[in-house]
Backbone as a printed PyTorch tensor [residue, N CA C, xyz], in Angstrom:
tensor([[[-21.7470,  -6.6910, -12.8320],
         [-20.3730,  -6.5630, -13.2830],
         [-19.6270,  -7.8350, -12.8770]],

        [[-19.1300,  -8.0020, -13.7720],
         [-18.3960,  -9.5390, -13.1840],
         [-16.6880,  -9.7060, -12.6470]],

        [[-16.6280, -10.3090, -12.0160],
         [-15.1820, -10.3750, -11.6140],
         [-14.2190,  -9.8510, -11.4220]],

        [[-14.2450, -10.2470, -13.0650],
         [-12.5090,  -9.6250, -13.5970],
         [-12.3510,  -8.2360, -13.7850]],

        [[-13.6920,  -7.7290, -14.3860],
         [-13.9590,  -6.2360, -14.2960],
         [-13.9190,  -5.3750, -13.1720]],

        [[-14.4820,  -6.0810, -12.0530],
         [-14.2120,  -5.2250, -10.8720],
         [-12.8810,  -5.4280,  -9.8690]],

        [[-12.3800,  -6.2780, -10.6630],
         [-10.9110,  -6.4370,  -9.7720],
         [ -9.8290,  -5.5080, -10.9890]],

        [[-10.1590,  -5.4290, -12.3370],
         [ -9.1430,  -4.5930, -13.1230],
         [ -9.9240,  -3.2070, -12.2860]],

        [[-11.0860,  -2.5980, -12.2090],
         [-11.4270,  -1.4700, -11.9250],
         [-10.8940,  -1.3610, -10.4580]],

        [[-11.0230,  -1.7790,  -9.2970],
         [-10.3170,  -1.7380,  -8.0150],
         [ -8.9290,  -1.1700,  -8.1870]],

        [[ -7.8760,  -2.2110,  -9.0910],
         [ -6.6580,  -2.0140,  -9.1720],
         [ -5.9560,  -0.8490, -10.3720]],

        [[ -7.1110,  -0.1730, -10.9620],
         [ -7.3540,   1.1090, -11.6720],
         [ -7.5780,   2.2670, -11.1260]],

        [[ -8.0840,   2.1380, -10.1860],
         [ -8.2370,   3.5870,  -9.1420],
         [ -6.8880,   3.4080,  -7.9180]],

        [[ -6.7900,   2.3090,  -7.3630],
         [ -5.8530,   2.2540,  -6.7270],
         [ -4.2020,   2.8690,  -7.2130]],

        [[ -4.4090,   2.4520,  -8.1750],
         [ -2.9180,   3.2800,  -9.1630],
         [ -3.0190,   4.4860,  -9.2890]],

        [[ -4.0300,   5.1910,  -9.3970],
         [ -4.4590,   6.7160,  -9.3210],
         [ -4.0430,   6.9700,  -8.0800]],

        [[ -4.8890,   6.8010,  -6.9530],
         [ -4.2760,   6.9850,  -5.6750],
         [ -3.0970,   7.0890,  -5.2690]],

        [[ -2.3450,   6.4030,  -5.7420],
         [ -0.6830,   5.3340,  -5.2550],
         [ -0.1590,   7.0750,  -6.0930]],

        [[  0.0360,   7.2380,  -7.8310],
         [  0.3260,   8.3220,  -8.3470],
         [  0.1860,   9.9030,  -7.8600]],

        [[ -1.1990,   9.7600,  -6.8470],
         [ -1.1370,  11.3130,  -6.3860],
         [ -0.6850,  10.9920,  -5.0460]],

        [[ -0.3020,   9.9910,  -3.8370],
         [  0.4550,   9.9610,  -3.1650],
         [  2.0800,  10.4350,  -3.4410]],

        [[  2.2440,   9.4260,  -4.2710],
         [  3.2360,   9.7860,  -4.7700],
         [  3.9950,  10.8710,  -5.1430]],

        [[  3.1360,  11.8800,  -5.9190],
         [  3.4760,  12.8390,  -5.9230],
         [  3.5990,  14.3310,  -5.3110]],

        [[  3.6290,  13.7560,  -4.1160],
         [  3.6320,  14.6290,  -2.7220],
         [  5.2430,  14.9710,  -2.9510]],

        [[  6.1430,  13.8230,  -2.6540],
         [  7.5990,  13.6350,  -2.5490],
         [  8.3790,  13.9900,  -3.7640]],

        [[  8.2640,  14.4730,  -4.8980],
         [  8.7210,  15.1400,  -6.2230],
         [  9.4480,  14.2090,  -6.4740]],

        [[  9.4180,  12.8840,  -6.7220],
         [  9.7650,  11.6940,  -7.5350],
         [ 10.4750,  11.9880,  -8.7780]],

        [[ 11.0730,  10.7390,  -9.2070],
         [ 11.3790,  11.0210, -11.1790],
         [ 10.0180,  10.4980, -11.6790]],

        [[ 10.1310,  10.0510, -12.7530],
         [  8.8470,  10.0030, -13.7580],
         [  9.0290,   8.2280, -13.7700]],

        [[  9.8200,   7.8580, -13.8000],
         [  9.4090,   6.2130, -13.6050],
         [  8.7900,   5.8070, -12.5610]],

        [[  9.1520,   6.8240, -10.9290],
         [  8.2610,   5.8150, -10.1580],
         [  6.9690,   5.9110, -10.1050]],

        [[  6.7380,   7.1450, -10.8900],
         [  4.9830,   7.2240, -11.1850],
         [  4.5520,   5.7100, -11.5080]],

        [[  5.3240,   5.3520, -12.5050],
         [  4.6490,   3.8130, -12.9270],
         [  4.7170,   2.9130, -12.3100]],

        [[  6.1470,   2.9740, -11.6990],
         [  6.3220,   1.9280, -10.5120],
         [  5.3910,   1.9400,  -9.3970]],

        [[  5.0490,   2.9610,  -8.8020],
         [  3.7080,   3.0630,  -7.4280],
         [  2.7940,   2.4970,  -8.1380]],

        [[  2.4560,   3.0960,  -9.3940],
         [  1.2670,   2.5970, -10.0400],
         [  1.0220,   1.4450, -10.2450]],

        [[  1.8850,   0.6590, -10.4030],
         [  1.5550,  -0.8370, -10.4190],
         [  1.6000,  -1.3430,  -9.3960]],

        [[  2.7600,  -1.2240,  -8.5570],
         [  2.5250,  -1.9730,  -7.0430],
         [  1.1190,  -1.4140,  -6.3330]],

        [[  0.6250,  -0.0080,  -6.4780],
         [ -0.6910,  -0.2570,  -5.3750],
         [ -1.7720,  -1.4580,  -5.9420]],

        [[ -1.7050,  -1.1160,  -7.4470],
         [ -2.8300,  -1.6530,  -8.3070],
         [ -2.7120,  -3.8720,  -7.5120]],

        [[ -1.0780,  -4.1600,  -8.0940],
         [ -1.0860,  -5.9660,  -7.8860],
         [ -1.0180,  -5.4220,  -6.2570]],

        [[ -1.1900,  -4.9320,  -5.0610],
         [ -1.4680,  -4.5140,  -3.8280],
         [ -2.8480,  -4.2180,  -3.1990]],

        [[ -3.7770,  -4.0800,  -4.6180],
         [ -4.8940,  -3.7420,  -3.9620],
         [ -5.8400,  -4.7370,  -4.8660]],

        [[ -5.0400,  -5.4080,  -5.8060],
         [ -6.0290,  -6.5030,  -6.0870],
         [ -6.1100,  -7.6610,  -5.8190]],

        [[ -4.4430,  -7.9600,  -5.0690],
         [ -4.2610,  -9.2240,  -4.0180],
         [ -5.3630,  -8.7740,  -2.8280]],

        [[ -5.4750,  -7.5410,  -2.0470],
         [ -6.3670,  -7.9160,  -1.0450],
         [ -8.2480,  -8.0940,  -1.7510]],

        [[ -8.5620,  -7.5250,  -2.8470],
         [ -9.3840,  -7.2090,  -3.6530],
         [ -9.7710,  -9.2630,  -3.7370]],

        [[ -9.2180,  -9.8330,  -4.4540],
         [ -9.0170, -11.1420,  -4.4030],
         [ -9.8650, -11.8430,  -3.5430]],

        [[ -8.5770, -11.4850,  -2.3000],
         [ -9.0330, -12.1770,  -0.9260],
         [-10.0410, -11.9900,   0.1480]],

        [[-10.2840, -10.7590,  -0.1960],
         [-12.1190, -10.5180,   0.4060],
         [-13.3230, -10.8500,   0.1930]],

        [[-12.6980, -10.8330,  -1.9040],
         [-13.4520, -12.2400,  -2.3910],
         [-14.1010, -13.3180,  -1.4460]],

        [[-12.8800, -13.8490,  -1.0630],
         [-12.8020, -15.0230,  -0.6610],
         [-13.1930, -15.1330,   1.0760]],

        [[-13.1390, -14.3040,   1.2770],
         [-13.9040, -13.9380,   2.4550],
         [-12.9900, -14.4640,   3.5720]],

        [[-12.1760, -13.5760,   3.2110],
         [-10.6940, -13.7430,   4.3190],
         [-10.8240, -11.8660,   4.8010]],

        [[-10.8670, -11.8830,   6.2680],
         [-10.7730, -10.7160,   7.0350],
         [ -9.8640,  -9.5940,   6.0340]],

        [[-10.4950,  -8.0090,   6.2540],
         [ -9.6890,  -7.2460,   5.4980],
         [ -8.7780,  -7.1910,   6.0480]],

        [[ -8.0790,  -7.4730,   7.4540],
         [ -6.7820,  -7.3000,   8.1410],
         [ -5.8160,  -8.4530,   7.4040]],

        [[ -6.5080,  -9.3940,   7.2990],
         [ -5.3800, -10.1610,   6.7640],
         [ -5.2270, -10.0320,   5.3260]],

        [[ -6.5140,  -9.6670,   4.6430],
         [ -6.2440,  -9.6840,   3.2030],
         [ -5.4030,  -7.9590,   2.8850]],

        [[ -5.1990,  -7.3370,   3.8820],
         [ -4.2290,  -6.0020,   3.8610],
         [ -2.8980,  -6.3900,   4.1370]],

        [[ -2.9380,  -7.2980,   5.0610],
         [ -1.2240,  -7.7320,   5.0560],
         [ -0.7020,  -8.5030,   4.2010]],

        [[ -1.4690,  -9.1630,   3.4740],
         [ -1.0980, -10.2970,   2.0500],
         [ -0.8700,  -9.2940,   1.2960]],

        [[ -1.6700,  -7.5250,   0.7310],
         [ -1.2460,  -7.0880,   0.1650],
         [ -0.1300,  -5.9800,   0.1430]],

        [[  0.2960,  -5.7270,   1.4440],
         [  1.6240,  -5.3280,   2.0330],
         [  3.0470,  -6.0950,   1.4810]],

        [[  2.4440,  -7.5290,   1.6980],
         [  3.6140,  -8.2700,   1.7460],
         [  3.7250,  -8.5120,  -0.1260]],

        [[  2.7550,  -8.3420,  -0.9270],
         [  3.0470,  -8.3340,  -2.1670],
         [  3.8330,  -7.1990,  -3.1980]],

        [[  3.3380,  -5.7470,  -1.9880],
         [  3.8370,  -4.3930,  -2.4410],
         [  5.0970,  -4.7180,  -2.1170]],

        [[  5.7230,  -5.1390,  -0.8800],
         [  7.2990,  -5.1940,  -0.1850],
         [  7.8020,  -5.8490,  -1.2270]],

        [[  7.4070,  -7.0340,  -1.8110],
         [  8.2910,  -8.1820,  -2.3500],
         [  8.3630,  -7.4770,  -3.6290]],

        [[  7.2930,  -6.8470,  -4.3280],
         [  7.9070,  -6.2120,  -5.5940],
         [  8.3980,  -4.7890,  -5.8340]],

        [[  8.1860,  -4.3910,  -4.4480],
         [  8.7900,  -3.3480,  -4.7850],
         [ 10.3650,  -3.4750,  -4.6890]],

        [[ 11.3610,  -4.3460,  -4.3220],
         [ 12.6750,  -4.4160,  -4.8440],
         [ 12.9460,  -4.5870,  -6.2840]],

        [[ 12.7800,  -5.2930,  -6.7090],
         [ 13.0560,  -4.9380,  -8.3220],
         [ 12.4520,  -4.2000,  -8.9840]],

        [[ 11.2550,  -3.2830,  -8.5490],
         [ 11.2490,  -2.3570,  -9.0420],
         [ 11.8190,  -1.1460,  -8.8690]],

        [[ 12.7470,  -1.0510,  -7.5860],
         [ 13.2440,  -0.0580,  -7.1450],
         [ 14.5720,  -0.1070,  -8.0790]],

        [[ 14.9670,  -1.1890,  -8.1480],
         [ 15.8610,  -1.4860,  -9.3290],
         [ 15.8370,  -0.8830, -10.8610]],

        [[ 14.5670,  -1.1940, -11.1720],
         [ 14.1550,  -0.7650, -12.3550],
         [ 14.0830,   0.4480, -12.5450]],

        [[ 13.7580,   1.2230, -11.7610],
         [ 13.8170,   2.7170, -11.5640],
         [ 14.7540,   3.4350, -10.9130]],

        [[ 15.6630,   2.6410, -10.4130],
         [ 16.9440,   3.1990, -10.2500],
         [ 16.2820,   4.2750,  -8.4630]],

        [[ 15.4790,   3.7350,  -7.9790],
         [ 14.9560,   4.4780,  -6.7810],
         [ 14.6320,   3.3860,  -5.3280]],

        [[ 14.5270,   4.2480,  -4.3710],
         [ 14.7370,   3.1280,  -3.0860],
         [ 13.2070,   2.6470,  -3.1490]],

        [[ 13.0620,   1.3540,  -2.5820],
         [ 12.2470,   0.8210,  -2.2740],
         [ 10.8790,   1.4120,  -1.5340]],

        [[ 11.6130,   2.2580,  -0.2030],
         [ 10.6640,   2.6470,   0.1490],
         [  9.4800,   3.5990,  -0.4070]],

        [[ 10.7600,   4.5830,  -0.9520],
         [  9.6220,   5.3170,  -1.7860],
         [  8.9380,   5.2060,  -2.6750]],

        [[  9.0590,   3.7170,  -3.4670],
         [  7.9410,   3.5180,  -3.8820],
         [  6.9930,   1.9890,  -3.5320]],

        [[  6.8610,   2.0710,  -2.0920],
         [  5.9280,   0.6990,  -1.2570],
         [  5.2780,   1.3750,  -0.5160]],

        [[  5.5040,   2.8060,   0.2980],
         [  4.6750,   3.2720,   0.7520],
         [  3.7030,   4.0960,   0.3410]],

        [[  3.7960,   5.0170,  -0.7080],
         [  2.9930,   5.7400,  -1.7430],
         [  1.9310,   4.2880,  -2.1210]],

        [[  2.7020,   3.5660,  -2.9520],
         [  1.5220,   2.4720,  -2.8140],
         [  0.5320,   1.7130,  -1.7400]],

        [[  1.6590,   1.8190,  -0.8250],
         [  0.4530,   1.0490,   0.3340],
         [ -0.7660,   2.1590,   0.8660]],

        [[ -0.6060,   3.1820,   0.6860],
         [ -1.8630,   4.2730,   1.2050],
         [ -3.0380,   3.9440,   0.3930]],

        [[ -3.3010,   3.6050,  -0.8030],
         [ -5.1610,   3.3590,  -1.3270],
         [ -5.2440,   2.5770,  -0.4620]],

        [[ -4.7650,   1.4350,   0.6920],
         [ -5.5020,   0.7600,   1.3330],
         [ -5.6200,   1.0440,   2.3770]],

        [[ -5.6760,   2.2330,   2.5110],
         [ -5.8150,   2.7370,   4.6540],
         [ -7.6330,   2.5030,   4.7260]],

        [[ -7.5940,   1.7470,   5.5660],
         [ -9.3750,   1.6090,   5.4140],
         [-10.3960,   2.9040,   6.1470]],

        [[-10.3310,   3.7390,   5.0540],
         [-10.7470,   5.0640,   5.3520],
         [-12.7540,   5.3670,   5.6380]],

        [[-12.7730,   4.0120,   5.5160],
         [-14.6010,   3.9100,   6.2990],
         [-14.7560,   3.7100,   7.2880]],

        [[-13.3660,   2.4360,   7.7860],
         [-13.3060,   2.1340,   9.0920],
         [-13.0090,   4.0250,   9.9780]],

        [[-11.6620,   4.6620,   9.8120],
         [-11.6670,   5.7920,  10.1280],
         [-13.0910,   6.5660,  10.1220]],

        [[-13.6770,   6.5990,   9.3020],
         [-14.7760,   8.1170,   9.4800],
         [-15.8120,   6.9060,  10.2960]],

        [[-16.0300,   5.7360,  10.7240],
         [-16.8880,   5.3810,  11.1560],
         [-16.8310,   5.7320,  12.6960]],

        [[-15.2510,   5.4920,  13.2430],
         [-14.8120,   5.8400,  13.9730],
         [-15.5050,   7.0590,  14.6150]],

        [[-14.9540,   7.8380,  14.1860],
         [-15.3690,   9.4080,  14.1720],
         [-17.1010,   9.5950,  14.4370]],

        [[-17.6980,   8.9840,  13.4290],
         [-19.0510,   9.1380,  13.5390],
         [-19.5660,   8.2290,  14.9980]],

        [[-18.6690,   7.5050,  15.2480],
         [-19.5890,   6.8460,  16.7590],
         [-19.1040,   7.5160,  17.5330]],

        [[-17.9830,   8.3190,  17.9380],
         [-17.5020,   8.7470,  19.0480],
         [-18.6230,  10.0030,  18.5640]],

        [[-18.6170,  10.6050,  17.7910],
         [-19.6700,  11.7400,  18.1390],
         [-21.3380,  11.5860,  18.2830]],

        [[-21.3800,  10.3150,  18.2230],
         [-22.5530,   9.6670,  17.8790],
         [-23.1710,   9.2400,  19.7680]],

        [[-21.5010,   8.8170,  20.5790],
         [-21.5300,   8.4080,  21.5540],
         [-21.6910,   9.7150,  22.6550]],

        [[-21.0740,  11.1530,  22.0630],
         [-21.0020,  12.0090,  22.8360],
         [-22.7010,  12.4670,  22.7760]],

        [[-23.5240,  12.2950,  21.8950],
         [-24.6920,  12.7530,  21.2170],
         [-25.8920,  12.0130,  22.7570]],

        [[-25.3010,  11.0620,  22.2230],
         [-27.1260,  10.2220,  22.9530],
         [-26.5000,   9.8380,  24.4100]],

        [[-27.6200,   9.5680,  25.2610],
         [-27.6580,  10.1530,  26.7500],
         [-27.9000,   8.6570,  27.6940]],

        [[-28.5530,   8.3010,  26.8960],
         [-29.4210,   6.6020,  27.1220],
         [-28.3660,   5.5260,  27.1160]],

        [[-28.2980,   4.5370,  27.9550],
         [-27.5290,   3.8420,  27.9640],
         [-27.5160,   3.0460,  26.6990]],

        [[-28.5160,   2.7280,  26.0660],
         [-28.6370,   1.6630,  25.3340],
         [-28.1670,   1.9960,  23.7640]],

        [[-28.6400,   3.3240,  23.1920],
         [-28.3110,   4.4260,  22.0820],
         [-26.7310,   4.2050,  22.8120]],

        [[-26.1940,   4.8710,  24.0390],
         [-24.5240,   4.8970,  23.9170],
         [-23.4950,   3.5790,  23.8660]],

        [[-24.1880,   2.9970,  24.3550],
         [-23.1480,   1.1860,  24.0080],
         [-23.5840,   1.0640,  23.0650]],

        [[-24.8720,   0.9360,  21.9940],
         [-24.4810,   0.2930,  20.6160],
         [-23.3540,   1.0330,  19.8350]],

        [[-22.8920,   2.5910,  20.0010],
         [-22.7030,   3.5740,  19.9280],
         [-21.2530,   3.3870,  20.3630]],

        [[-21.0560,   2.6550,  21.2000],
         [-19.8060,   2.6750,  22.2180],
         [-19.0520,   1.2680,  21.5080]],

        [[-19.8880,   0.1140,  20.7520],
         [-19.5010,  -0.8450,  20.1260],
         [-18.8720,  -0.4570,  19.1510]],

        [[-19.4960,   0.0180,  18.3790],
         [-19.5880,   0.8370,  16.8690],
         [-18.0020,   1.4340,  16.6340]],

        [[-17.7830,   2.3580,  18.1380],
         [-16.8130,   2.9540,  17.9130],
         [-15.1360,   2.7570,  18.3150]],

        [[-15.1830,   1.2270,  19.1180],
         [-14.6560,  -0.0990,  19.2950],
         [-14.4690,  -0.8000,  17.9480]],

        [[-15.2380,  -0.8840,  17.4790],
         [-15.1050,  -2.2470,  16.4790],
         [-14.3040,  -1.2470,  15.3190]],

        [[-14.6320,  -0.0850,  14.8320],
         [-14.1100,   0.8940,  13.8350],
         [-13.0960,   0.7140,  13.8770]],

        [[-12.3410,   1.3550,  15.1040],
         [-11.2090,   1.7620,  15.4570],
         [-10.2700,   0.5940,  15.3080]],

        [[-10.6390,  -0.3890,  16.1700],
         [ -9.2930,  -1.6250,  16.2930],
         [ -9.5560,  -2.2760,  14.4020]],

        [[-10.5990,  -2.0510,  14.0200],
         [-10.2170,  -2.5650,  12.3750],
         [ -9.1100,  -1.4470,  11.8840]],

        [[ -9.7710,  -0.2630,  12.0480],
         [ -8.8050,   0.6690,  11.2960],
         [ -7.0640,   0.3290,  11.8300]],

        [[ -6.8640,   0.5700,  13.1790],
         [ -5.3980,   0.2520,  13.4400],
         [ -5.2370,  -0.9860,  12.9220]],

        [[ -5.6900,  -1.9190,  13.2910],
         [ -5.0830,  -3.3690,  12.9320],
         [ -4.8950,  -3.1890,  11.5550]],

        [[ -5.5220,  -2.9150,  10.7550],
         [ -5.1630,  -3.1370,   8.9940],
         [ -4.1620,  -2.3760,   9.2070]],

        [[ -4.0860,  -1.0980,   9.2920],
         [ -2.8540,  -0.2760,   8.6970],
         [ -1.4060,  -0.8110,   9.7180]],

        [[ -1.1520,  -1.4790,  10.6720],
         [ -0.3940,  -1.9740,  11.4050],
         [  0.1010,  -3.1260,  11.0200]],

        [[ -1.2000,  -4.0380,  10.2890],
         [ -0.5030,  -5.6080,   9.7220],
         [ -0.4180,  -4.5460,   8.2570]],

        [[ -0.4430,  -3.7180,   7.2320],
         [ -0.2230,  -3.2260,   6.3580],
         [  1.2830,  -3.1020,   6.5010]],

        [[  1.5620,  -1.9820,   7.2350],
         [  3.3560,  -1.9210,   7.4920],
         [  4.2180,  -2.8310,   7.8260]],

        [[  3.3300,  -4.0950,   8.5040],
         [  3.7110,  -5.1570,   8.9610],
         [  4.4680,  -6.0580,   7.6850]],

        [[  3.1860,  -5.8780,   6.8520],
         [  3.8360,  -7.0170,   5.4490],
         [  4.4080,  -6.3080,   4.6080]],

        [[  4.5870,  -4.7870,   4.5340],
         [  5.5230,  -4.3540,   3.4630],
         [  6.6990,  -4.1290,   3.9930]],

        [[  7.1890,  -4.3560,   5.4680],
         [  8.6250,  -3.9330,   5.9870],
         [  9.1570,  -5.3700,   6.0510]],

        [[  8.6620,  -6.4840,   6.0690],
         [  8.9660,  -7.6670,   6.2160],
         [  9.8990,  -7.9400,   5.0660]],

        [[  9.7820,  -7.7690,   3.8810],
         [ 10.1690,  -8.2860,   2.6270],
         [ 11.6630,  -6.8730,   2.5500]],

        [[ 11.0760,  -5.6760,   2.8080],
         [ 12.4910,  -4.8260,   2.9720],
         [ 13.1920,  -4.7780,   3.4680]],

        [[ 12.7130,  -5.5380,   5.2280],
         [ 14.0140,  -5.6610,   5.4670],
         [ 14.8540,  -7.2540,   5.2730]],

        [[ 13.6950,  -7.9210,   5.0420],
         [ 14.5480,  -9.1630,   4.5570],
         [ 15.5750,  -9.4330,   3.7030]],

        [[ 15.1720,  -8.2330,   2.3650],
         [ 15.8390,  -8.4540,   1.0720],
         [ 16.9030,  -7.4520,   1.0190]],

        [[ 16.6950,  -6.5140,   2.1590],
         [ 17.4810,  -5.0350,   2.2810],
         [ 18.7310,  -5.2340,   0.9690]],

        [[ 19.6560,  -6.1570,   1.7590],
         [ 21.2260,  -5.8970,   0.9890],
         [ 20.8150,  -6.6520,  -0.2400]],

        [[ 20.0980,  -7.3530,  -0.7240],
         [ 19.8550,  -7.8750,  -1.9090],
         [ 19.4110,  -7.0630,  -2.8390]],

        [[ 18.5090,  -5.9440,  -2.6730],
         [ 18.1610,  -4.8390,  -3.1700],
         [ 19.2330,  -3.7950,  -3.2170]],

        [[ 19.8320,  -3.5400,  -2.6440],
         [ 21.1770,  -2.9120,  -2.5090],
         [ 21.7250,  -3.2560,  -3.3920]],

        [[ 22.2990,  -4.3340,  -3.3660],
         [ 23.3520,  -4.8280,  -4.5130],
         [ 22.5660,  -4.8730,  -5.6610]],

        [[ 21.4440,  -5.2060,  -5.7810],
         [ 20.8370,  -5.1150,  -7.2490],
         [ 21.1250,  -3.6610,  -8.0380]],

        [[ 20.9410,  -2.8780,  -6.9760],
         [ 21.1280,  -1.1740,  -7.3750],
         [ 21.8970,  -0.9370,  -7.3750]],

        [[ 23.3130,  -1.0600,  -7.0590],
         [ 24.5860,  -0.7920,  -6.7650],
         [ 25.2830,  -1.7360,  -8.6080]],

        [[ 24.7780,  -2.9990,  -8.6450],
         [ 24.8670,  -3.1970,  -9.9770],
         [ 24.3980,  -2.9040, -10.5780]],

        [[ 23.1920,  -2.4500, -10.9390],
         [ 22.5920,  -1.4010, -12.1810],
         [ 23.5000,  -0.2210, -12.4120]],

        [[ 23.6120,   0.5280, -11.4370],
         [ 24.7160,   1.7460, -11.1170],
         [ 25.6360,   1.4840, -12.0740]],

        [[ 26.5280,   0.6070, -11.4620],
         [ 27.4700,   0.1310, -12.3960],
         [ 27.5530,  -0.1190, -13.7650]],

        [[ 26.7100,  -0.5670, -13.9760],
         [ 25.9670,  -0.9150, -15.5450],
         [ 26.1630,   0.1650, -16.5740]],

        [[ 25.6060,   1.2760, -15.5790],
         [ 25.1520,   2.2420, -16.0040],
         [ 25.8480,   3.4690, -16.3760]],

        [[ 27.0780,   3.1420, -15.4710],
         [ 28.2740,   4.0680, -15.2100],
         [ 29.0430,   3.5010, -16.3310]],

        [[ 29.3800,   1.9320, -16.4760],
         [ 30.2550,   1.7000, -17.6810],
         [ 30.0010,   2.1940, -18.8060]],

        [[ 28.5250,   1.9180, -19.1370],
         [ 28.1360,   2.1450, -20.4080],
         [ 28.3750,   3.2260, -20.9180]],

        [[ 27.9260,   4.5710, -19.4610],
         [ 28.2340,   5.8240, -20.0390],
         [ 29.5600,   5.8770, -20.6690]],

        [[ 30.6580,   5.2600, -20.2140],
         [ 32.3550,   5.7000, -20.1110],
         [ 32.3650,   5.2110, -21.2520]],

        [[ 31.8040,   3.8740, -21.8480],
         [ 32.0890,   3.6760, -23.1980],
         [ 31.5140,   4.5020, -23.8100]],

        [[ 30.9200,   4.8500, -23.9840],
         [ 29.9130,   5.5970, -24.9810],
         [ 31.1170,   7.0700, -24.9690]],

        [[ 31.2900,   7.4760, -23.5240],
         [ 31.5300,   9.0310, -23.9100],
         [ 33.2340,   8.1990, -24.5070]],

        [[ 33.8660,   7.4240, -24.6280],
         [ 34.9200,   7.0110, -25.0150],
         [ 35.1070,   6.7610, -26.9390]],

        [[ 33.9400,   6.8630, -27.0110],
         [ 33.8160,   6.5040, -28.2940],
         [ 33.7450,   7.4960, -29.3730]]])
């Protein structure tokens, strides 16, 4: 499979994901699309960069920081806050192998008796763990960066749509 195919397919399931996150919180019907695209350009920026053989911790915070930055104008676009739709998206990337690997060495470690079976065992369940926190930590890391940077800029973007939105009605019902 080449490339481009498996980076459109990555960022095809990831939008699935992002959509049934999403719909935990009883959303309107635009931010379905809106999550849907930010996990998808979120999970194919890190998709990209693993490529490239850049650590998944960092290639998770490049795609944090791509979900943060677009999710303001799209929160705009949908007339909805930011957050709720950057974090629904940022969940397809919780590195959920690192987690169950986790799991499997600590029971793996409680299992065997031998020193040598429990430190590889005891590595295993070391190395899991600090991947799993570190991604999802530089994850929140790069999508709160851009929200709170842009906070009142996003604000006012929405606060003028509002407006927009409010005139138009008054003309219209004026007419």
């Amino acid at each position: 499979m080449d490339f481009t195919l498996q980076l459109l397919n990555d960022g095809f399931f990831a939008a699935i994901a992002a959509v049934g996150f999403a719909s935990i919180s009883n959303p309107n019907r635009g931010t379905f699309l809106a999550c849907a695209l930010l996990a998808a350009i979120g999970h194919m920026t890190r998709f990209v960069l693993l490529g490239y053989g850049v650590h998944l911790t960092l290639a998770s915070f490049a795609g944090g920081i791509a979900i943060g930055v677009l999710s303001i104008p799209a929160a705009v676009w949908v007339k909805s806050p930011a957050e709720g739709l950057s974090f629904p998206a940022l969940l397809p990337m919780v590195p959920g192998k690192f987690a169950y690997g986790t799991i499997q060495a600590l029971l793996e470690c409680l299992r065997h008796s031998g020193e040598d079976d429990f430190m590889h065992y005891f590595y295993l369940l070391n190395y899991n763990w600090l991947t799993c926190l570190l991604t999802i930590v530089m994850m929140v890391i790069g999508v709160t960066i851009p929200l709170f940077t842009f906070r009142n800029h996003g604000m006012d973007m929405l606060r003028k749509a509002r407006r927009q939105l409010h005139r138009a009605h008054i003309l219209k019902a004026t007419r």
